[in-house]
Legacy VTK file of the C-alpha trace (Angstrom):
# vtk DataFile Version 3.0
C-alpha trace
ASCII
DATASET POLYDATA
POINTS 168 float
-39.654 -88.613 -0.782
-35.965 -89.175 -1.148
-36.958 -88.806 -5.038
-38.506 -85.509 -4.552
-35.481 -84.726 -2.455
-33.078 -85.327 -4.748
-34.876 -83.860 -7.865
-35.527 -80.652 -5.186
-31.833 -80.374 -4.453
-30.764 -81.152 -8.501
-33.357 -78.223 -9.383
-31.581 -75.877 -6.381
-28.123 -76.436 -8.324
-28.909 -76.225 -11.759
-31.096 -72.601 -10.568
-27.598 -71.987 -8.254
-25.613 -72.608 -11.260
-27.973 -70.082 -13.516
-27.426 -67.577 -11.044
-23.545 -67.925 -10.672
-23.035 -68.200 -14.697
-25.346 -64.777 -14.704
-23.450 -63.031 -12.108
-20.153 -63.946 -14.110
-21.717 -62.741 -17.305
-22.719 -59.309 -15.331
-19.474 -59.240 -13.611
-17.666 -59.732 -17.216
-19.956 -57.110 -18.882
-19.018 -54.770 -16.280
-15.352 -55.313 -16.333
-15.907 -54.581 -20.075
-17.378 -51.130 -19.474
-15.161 -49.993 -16.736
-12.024 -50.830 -19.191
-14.224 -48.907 -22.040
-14.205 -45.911 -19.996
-10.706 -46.526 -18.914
-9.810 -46.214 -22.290
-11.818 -43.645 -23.161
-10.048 -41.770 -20.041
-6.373 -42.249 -21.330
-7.602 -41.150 -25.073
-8.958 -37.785 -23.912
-5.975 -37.400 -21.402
-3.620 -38.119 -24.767
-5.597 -35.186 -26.474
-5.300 -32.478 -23.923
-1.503 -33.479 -23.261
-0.774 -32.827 -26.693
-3.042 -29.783 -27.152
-1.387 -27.927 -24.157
1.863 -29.218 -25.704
1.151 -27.799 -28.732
0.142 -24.714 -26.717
3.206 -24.621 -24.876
5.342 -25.053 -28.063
3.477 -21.757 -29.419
4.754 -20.079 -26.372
7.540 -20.957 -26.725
8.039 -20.343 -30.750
6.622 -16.280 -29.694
8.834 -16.022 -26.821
11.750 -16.394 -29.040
10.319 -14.176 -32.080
10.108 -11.750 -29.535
13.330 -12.453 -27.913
15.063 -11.872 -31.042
13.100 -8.793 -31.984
14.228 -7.445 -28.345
17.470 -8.509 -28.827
17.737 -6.864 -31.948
16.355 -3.650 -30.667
19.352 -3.858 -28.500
22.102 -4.404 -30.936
20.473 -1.177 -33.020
20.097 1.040 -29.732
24.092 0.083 -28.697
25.508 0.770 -32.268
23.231 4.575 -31.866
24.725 4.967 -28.434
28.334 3.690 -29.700
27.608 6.445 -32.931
26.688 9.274 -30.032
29.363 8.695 -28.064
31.472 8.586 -30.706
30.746 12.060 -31.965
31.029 13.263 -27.866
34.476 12.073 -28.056
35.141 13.972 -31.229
33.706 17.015 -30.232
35.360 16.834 -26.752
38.511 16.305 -28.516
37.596 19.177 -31.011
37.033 21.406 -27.610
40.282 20.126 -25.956
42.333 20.839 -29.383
40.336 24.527 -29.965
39.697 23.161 -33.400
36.449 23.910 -33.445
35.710 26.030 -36.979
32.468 28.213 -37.502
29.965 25.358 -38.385
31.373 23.081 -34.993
29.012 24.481 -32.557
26.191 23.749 -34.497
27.305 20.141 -35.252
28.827 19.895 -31.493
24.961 21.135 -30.006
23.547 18.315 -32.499
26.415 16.060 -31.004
25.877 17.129 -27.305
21.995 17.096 -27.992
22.182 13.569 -29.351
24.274 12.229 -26.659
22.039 13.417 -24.070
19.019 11.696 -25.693
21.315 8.487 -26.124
22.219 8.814 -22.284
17.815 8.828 -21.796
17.635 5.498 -23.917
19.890 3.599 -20.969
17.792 1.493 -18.656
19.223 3.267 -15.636
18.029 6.510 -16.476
14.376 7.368 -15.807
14.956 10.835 -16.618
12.585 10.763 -19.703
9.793 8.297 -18.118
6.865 11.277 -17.878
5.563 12.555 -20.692
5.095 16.804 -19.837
7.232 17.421 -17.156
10.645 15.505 -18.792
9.772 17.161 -22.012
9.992 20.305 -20.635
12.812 19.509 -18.550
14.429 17.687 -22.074
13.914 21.259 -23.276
15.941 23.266 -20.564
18.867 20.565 -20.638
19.147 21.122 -24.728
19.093 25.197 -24.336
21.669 24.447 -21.775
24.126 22.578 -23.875
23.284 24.860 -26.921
24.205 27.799 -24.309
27.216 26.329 -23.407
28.655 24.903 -26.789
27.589 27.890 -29.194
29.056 31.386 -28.802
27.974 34.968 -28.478
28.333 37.778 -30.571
27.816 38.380 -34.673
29.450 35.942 -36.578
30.011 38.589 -39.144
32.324 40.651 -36.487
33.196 37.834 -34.688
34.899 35.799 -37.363
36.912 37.471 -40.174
38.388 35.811 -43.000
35.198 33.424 -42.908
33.224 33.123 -45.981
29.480 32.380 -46.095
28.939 32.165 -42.123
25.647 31.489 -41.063
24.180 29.902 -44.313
23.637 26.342 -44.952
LINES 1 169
168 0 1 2 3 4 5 6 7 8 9 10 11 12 13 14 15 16 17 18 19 20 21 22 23 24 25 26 27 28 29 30 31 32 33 34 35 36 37 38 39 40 41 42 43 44 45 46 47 48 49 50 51 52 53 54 55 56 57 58 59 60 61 62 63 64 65 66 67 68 69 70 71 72 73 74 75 76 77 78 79 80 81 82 83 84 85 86 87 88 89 90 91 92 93 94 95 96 97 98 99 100 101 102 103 104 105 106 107 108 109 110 111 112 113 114 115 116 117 118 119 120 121 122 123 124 125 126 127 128 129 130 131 132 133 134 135 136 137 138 139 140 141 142 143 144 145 146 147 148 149 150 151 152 153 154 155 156 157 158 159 160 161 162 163 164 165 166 167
């Protein structure tokens, strides 16, 4: 009995032995998988860090294209206004001075007319934001200048000694 007992008990370690280098085995294989689909994880995290940098970068890269085309927008729309105010000086000064000769009103409406539309391309002014109503009211404010800067009365009669008034 003793012999049965001991052959019981060496049968009971060499099963509890099987079972222990099994669950080590399924514990390894395991461990294996988990760091497969760790890995796995970190590769597709890689990917979509670099895809939204990538994305980010394009942002970026059209931000600036249209920064510079805004930018250069600018610079063109300050060198008009600098032109326009420019020729308001002159034909203030031209006013002012009483040099104005029989083709200056003309040039001075085109002056005063271009100024005004310069003064409507500053961000401040909102006069020109609607489309029927600021046309119209565009329209009064030219005739108004044009009123103001040209003169009335035939240029024939009016200005003597003049050659070739009204053409051109």
């Amino acid at each position: 009995m003793a012999e049965q007992l001991r052959w019981a008990e060496e049968q009971c370690g060499k099963a509890l032995r099987l079972w222990q280098s099994a669950q080590e085995e399924e514990k390894r294989k395991l461990v294996q998988e988990l760091q497969r689909q760790v890995d796995q994880q970190h590769v597709k995290a890689r990917e979509q860090l670099e895809e939204r940098a990538n994305f980010l970068a394009q942002l970026l890269q059209e931000e600036q294209r249209q920064k510079a085309a805004l930018l250069a927008r600018v610079c063109q729309l300050q060198r008009e206004l600098s032109q326009k105010e420019q020729l308001r000086q002159e034909l203030t000064e031209e006013r002012e001075n009483g040099q104005m000769d029989a083709g200056s009103p003309i040039k001075g409406a085109a002056a005063a007319a271009s100024c005004q539309e310069a003064s409507c391309l500053q961000p401040g002014n909102r006069s020109m934001s609607s489309s029927r109503g600021s046309s119209q009211e565009r329209e009064k404010q030219l005739l108004k200048l044009l009123r103001r800067v040209v003169s009335v009365g035939d240029p024939e009669n009016k200005y003597t000694g003049w050659k070739r008034i009204g053409s051109g």
